[in-house]
C-alpha positions as CSV (number, residue, x, y, z in Angstrom):
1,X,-7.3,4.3,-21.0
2,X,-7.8,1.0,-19.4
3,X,-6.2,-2.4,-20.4
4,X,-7.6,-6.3,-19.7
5,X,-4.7,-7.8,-18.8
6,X,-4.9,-11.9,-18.3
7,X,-4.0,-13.1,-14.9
8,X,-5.1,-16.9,-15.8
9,X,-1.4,-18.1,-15.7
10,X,-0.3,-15.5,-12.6
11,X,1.9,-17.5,-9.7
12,X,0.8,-16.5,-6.4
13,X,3.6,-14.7,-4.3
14,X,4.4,-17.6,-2.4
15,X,5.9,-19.3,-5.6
16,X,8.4,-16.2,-6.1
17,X,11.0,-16.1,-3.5
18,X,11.9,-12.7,-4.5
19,X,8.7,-11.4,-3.6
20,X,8.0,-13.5,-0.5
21,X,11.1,-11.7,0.8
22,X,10.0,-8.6,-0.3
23,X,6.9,-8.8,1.3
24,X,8.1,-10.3,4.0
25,X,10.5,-7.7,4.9
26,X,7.6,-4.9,3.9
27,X,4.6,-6.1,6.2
28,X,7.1,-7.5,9.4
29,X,4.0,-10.1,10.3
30,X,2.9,-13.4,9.0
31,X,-0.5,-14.6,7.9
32,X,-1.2,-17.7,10.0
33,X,-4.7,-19.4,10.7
34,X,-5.1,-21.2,14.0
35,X,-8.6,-22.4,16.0
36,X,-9.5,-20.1,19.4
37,X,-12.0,-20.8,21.7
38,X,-15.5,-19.0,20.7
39,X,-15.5,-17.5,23.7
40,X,-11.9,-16.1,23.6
41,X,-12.9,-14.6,20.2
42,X,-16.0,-12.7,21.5
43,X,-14.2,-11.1,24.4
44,X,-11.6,-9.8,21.8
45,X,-14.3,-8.4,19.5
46,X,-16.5,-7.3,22.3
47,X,-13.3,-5.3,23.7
48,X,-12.0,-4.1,20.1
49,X,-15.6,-2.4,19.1
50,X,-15.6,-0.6,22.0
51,X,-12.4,0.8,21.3
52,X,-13.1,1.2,17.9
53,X,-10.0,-0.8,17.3
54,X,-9.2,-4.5,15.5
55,X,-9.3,-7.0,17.2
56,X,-6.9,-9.1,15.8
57,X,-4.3,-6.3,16.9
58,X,-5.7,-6.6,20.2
59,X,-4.9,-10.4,20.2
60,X,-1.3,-10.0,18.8
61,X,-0.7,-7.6,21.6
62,X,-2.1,-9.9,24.3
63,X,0.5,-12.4,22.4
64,X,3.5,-10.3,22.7
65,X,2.4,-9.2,26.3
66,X,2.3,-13.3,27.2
67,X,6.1,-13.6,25.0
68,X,7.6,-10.8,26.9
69,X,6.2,-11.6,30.2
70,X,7.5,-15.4,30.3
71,X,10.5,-14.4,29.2
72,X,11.0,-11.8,32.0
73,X,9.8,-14.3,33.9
74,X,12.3,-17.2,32.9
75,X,15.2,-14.3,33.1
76,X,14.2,-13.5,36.9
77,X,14.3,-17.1,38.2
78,X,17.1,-18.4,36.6
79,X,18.8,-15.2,38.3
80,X,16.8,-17.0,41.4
81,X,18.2,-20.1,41.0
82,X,21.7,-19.4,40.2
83,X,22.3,-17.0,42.7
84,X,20.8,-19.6,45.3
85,X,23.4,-22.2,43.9
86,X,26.3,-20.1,44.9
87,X,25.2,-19.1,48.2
């Protein structure tokens, strides 16, 4: 058996701090909207249907690529610079 329910006065998650953490702590990523160059969003398309794969997980890897790069990068030359300091 199926039942209407009324939804008209339903608060979206983001009003419940309960569930925000909840969800939160369920889906480990944020919704976020930002502008990208036209370009830069057909490449990641044109590279996701080939791989049969999303592109927006292609772009959050290319992100955490580009976190963990610069800060393997930041690590090696302030190893750099200190150990020229001491010498």
């Amino acid at each position: 058996m199926r039942k209407d329910y009324d939804f008209s006065n339903a608060k979206p998650v983001s009003e419940i701090p309960h569930l925000v953490k909840l969800q939160a702590e369920a889906a480990a990523k944020t919704r976020i909207t930002m502008r990208v160059d036209n370009a830069v969003l057909r490449a990641f398309k044109a590279r996701a249907e080939a791989t049969n794969g999303s592109y927006q997980t292609l772009m959050n890897e290319a992100l955490k690529q580009f976190v963990l790069g610069q800060t393997l990068v930041d690590a090696v030359r302030e190893t750099i610079r200190e150990e020229l300091h001491r010498a």
